[in-house]
C-alpha positions as CSV (number, residue, x, y, z in Angstrom):
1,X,-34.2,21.0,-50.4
2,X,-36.8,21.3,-53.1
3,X,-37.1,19.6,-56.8
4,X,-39.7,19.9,-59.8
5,X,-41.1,17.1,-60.6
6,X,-43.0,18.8,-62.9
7,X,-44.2,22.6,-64.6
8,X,-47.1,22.4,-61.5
9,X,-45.4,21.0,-58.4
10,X,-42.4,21.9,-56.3
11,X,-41.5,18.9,-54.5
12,X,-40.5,18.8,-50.7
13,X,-37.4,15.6,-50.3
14,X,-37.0,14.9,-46.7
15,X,-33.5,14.6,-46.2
16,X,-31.7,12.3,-43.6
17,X,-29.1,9.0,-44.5
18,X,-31.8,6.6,-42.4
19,X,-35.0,7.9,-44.2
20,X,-36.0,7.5,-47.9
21,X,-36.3,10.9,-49.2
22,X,-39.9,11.4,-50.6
23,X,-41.1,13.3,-53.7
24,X,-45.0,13.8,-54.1
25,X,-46.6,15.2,-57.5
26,X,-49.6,14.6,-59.0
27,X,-48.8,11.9,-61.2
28,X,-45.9,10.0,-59.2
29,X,-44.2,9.5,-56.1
30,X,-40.2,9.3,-56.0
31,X,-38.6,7.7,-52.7
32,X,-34.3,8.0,-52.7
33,X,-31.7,6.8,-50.6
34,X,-27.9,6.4,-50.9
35,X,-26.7,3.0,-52.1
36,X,-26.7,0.1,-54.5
37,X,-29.1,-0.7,-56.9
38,X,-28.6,-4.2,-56.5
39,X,-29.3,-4.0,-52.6
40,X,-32.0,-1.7,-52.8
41,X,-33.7,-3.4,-55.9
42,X,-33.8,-6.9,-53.8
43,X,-35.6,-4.8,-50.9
44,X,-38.0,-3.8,-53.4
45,X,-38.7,-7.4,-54.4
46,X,-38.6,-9.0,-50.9
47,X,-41.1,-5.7,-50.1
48,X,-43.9,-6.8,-52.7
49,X,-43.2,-10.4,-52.2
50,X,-43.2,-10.6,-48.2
51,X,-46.8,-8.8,-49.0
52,X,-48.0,-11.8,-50.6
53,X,-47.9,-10.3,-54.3
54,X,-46.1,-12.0,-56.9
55,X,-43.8,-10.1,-59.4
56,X,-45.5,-11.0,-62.8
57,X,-42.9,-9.3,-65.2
58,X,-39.8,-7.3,-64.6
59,X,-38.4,-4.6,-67.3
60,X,-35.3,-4.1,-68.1
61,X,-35.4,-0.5,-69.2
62,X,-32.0,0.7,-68.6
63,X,-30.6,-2.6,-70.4
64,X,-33.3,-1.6,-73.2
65,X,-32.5,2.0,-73.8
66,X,-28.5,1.3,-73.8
67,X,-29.1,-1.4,-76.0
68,X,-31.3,0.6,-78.7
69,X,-29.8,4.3,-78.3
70,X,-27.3,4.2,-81.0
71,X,-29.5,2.9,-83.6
72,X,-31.8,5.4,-82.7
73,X,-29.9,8.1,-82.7
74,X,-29.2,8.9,-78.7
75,X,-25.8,9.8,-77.1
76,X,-27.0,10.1,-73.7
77,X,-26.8,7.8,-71.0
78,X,-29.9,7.7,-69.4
79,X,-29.7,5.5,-66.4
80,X,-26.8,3.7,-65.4
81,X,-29.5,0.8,-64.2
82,X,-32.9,0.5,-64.1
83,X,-35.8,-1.9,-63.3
84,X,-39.4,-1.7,-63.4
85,X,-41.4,-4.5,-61.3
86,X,-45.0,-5.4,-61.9
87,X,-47.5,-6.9,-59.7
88,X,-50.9,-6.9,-59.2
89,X,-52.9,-7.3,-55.4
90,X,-56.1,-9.7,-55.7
91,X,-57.6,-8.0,-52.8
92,X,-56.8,-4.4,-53.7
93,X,-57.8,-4.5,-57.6
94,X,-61.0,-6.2,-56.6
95,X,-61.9,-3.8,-54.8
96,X,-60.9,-1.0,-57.3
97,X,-62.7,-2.8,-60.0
98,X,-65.8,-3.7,-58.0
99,X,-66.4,0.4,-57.5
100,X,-65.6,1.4,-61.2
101,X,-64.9,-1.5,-63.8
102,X,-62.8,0.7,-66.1
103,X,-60.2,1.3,-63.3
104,X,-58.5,-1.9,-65.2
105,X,-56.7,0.4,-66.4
106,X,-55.1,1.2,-63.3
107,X,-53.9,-2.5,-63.0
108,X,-50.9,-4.1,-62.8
109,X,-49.2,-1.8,-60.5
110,X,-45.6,-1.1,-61.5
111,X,-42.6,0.2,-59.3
112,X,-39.6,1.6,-60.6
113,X,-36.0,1.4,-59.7
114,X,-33.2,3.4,-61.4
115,X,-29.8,5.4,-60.8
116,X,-29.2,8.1,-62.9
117,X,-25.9,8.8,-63.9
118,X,-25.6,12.1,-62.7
119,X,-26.2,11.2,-59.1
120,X,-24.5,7.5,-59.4
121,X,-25.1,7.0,-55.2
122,X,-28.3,7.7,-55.3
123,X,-31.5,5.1,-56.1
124,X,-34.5,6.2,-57.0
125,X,-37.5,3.8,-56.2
126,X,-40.8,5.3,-57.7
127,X,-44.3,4.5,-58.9
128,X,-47.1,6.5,-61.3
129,X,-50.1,7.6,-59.0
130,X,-53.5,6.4,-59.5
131,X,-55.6,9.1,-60.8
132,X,-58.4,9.8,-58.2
133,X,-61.3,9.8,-60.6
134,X,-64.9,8.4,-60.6
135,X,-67.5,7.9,-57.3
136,X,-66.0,8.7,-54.0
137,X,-65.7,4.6,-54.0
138,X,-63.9,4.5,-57.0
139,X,-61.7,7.2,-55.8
140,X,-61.5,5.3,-52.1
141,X,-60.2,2.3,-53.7
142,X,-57.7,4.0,-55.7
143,X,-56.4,5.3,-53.0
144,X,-55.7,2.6,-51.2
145,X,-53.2,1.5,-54.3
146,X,-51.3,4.4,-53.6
147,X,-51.3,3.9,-49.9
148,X,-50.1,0.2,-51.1
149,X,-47.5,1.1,-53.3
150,X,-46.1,3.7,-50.4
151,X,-46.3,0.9,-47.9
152,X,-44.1,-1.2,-49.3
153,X,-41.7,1.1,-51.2
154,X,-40.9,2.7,-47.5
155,X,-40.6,-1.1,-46.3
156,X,-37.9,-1.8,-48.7
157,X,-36.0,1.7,-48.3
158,X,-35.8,1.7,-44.1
């Protein structure tokens, strides 16, 4: 089965009930599996927290963008939930800020977790990709936030 993520990548999901499906393009990875957003979001959490992270700020943006779309204009449903989580990792964004001080930018690190309404079974757990940019240190450490944030979205989805 194959999706765009976007114009430049087609998008292997690996399919299978008992797996998270994966999606890989260059600017995010998208994890899915069948069930409820409230079960699956609590993974998520108990995933970032049983890491030793702590969960500075959540987003409501499904709550957000039902709340504001009539005033500005929008019919469409856009998710029928959706949460974005952010944490940070002492040890990791050291160490991404010790090879390139500007990777700041980079920091908090933010997961996502949303049905859409077209596919109502279906959660979607996903994160934006650390841009590998700067000395192959730089581009080491930002790696490893990736490798993080795949870590522990698979955790939450087995």
């Amino acid at each position: 089965m194959f999706r765009t993520i976007n114009v430049l990548a087609a998008i292997v999901l690996f399919a299978g009930l008992s797996n998270p499906a994966l999606a890989e393009g260059a600017h995010m990875a998208v994890f899915t599996k069948q069930g409820s957003f409230a079960d699956i979001r609590e993974s998520v959490e108990m995933a970032i927290t049983g890491h030793g992270f702590v969960i500075n700020n959540v987003s409501h943006v499904g709550d957000m963008l039902e709340r504001t779309g009539k005033d500005l204009g929008g019919g469409k449903q856009v998710f029928i939930k959706a949460e974005s989580l952010e944490f940070c990792s002492a040890t990791v964004s050291r160490k991404m800020m010790e090879a390139d001080p500007d990777n700041i930018v980079f920091c908090p690190y933010i997961i996502s977790i949303y049905v859409l309404p077209e596919k109502p079974g279906e959660v979607r757990v996903a994160y934006r990709k650390t841009q590998m940019v700067g000395t192959s240190a730089s581009k080491k450490a930002l790696n490893a936030v990736n490798e993080l944030l795949t870590e522990i979205i698979k955790e939450a989805m087995q």
